[in-house]
NUTORVO-508864 format. One record per residue (C-alpha): residue number from 1; residue in one letter; x, y, z. Coordinates in nm, 4 decimals. Layout:
<rs>
R; n; res; X; Y; Z
R; NUM; A; X; Y; Z
...
</rs>
This chain:
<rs>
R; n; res; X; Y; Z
R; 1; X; -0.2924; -2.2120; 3.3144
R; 2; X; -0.4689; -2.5341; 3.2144
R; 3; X; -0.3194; -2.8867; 3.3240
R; 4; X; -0.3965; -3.1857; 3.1007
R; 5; X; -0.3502; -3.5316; 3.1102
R; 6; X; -0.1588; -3.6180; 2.7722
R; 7; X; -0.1264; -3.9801; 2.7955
R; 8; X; -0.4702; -4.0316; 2.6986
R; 9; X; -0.4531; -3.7260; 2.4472
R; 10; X; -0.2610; -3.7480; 2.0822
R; 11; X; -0.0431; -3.4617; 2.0016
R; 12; X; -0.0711; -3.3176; 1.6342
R; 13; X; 0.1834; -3.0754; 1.4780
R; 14; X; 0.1185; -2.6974; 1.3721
R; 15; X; 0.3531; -2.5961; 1.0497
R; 16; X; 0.3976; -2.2571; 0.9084
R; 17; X; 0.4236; -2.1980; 0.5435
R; 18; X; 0.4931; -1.8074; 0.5400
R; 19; X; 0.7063; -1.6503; 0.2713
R; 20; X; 0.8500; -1.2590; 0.3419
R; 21; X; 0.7031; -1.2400; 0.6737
R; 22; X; 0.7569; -1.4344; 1.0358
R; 23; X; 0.4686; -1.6410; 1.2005
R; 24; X; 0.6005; -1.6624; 1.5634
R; 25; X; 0.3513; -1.8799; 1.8539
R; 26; X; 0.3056; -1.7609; 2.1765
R; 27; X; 0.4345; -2.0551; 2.3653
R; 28; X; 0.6804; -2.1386; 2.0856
R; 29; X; 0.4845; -2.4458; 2.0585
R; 30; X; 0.4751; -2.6518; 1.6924
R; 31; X; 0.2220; -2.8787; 1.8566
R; 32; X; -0.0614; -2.9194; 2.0506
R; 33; X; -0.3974; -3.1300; 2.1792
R; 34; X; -0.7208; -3.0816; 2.0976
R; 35; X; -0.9437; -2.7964; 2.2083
R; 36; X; -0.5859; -2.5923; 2.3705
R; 37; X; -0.6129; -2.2465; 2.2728
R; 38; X; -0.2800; -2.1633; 2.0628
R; 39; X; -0.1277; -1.8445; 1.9497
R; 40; X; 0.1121; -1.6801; 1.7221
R; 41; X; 0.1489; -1.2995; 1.5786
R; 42; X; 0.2652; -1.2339; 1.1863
R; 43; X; 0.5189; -1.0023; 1.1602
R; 44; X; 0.5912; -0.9192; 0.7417
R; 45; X; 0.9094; -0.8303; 0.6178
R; 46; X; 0.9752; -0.4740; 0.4834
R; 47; X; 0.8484; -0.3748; 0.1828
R; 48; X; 0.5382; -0.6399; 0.2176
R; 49; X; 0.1745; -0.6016; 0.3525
R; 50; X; -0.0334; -0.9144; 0.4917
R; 51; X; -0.2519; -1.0857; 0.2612
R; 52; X; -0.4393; -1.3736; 0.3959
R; 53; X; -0.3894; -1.5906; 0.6774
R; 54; X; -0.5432; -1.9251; 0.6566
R; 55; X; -0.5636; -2.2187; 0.9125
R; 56; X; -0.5714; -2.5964; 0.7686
R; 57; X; -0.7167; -2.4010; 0.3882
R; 58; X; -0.9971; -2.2155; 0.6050
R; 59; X; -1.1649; -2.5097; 0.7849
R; 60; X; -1.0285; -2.3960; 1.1103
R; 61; X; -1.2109; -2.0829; 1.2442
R; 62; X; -0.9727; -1.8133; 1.3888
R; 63; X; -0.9930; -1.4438; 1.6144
R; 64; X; -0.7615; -1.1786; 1.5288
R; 65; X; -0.6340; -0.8144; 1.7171
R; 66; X; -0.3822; -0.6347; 1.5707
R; 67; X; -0.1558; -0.9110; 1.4360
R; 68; X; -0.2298; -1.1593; 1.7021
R; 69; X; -0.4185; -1.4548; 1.5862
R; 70; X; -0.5560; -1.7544; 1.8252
R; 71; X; -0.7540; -2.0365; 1.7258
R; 72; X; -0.8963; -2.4152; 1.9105
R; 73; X; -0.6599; -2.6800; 1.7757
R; 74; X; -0.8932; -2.9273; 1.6149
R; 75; X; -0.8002; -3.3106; 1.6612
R; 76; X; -0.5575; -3.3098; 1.3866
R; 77; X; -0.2658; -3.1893; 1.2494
R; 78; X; -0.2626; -2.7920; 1.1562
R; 79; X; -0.1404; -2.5785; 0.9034
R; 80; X; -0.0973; -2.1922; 0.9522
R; 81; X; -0.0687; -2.0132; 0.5529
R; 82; X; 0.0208; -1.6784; 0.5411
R; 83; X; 0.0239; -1.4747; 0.2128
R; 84; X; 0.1855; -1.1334; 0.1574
R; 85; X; 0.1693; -0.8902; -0.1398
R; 86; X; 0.4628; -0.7073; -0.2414
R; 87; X; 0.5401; -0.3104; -0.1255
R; 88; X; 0.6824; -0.0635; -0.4297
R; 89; X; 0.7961; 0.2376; -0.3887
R; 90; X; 0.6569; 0.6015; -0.4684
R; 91; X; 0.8779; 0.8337; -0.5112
R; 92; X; 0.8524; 1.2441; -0.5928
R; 93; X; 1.0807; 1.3826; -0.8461
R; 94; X; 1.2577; 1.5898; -0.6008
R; 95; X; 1.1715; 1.9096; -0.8489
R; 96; X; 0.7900; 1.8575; -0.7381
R; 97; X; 0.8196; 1.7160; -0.4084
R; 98; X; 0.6593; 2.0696; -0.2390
R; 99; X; 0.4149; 2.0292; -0.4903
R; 100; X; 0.2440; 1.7348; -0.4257
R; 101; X; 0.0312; 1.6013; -0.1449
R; 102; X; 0.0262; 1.2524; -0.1281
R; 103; X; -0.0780; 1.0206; 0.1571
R; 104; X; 0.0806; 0.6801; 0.0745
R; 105; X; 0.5266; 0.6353; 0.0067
R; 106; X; 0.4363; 0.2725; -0.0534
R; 107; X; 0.1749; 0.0228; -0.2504
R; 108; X; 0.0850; -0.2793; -0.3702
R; 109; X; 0.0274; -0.3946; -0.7675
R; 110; X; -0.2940; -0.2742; -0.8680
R; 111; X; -0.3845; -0.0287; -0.5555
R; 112; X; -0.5171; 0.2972; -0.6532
R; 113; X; -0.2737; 0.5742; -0.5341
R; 114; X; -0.4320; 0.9043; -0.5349
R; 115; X; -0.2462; 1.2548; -0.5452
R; 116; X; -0.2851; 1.6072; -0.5244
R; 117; X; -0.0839; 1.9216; -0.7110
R; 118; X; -0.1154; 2.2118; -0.5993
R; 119; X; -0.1135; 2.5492; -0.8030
R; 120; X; 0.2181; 2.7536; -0.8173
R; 121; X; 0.2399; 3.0991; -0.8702
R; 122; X; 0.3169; 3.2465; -1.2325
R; 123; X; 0.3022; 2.8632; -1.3645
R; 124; X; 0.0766; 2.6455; -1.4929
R; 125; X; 0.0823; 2.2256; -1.4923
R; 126; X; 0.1916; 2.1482; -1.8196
R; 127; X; 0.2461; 1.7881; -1.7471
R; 128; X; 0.1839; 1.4957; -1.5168
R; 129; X; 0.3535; 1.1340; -1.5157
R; 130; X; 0.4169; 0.8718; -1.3176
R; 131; X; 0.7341; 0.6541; -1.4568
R; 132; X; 0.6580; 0.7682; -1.8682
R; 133; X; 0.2442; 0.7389; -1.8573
R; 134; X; 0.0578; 1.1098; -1.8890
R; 135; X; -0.2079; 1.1395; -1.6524
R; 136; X; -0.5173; 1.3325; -1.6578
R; 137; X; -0.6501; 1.4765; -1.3463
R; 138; X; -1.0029; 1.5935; -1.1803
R; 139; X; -0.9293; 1.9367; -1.0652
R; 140; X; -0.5548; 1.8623; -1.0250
R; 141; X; -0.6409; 1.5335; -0.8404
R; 142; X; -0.4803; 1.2535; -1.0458
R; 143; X; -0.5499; 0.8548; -0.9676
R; 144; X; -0.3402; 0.5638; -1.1035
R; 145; X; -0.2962; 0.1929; -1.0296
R; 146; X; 0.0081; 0.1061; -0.8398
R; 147; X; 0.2533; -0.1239; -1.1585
R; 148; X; 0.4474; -0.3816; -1.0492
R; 149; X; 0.7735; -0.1563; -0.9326
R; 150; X; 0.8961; 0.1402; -0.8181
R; 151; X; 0.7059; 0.4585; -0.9481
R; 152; X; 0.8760; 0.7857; -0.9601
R; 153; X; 0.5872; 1.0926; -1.0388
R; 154; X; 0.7277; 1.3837; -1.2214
R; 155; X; 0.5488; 1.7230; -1.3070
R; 156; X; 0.6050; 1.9744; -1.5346
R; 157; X; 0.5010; 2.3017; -1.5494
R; 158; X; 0.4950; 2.6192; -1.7772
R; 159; X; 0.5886; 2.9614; -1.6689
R; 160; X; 0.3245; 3.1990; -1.7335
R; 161; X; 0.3872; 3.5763; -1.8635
R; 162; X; 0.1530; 3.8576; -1.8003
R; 163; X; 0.1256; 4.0372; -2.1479
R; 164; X; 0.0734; 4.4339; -2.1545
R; 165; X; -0.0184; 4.6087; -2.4277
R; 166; X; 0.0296; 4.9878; -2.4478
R; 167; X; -0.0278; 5.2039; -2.7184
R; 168; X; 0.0107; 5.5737; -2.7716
R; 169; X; -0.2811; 5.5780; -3.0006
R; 170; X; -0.6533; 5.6422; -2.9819
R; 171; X; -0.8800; 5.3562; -3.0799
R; 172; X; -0.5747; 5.1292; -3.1755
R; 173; X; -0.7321; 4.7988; -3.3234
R; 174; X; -0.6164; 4.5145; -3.1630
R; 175; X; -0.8439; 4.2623; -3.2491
R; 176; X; -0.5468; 4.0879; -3.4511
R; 177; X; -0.3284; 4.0579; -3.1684
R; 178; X; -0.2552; 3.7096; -2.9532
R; 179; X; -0.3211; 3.7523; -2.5759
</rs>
């Protein structure tokens, strides 16, 4: 604990601007002196990831851990900006849910989401999408970048049939025949 003498100091204010997403202090404090050491975490609001955080447009130096920020209040007045980006949802078309391995349920616009499809016995992939856009993949790896909204991924696939030929004659040709 620090003890000051304010009556000589001046008192400036700390403001939040923070849409989707709670900027709480420490010391619930919305003020303070120069050269106190002040607090706050950033908490954002489901379906939103943390941007940017910026103190008086960057000219105020700041440390962060996990989402705990601190920072020296300058002789002035403060402003804390924090800046989220929008969370969509990934779904799996619940007919190729086992069939899939992806690591992220959630991203932003423009984030690459990567996924995997695995082979399944007797079938082949016949078709890949996410929402109605055909993907292409890298040995069954497929990349896309995350649209603005919810993205369901379907695939399709194509039984296969094991064809057997059997003939009673010697030296049938078959050269003709589709396999």
């Amino acid at each position: 604990n620090v003890t000051k003498d304010v009556t000589d100091s001046q008192i400036f204010d700390i403001s939040v601007t923070s849409e989707h997403g709670s900027v709480a202090s420490t010391d619930n404090k919305n003020e303070g002196i120069a050269g106190e050491s002040i607090s706050f975490t950033i908490k954002p609001e489901e379906n939103y990831r943390l941007a940017n955080v910026s103190i008086n447009n960057g000219s105020v130096t700041y440390a962060t851990q996990d989402n705990a920020y601190s920072f020296t209040m300058p002789a002035g007045d403060v402003e804390i900006t924090v800046t989220y980006n929008q969370e969509y949802v990934i779904t799996i078309d619940t007919n190729s849910s086992e069939y899939i391995q992806i690591e992220k349920q959630k991203a932003i616009e423009g984030e690459q989401v990567e996924f995997t499809v695995l082979e399944r016995d007797g079938y082949r992939i016949d078709e890949v999408k996410y929402n109605d856009t055909t993907l292409q993949s890298e040995n069954n790896t497929y990349l896309f970048n995350m649209l603005a909204g919810d993205v369901t991924i379907v695939v399709t696939y194509i039984q296969q049939f094991e064809v057997i030929l059997q003939s009673d004659m010697e030296n049938a040709d078959l050269s003709g025949a589709d396999t």
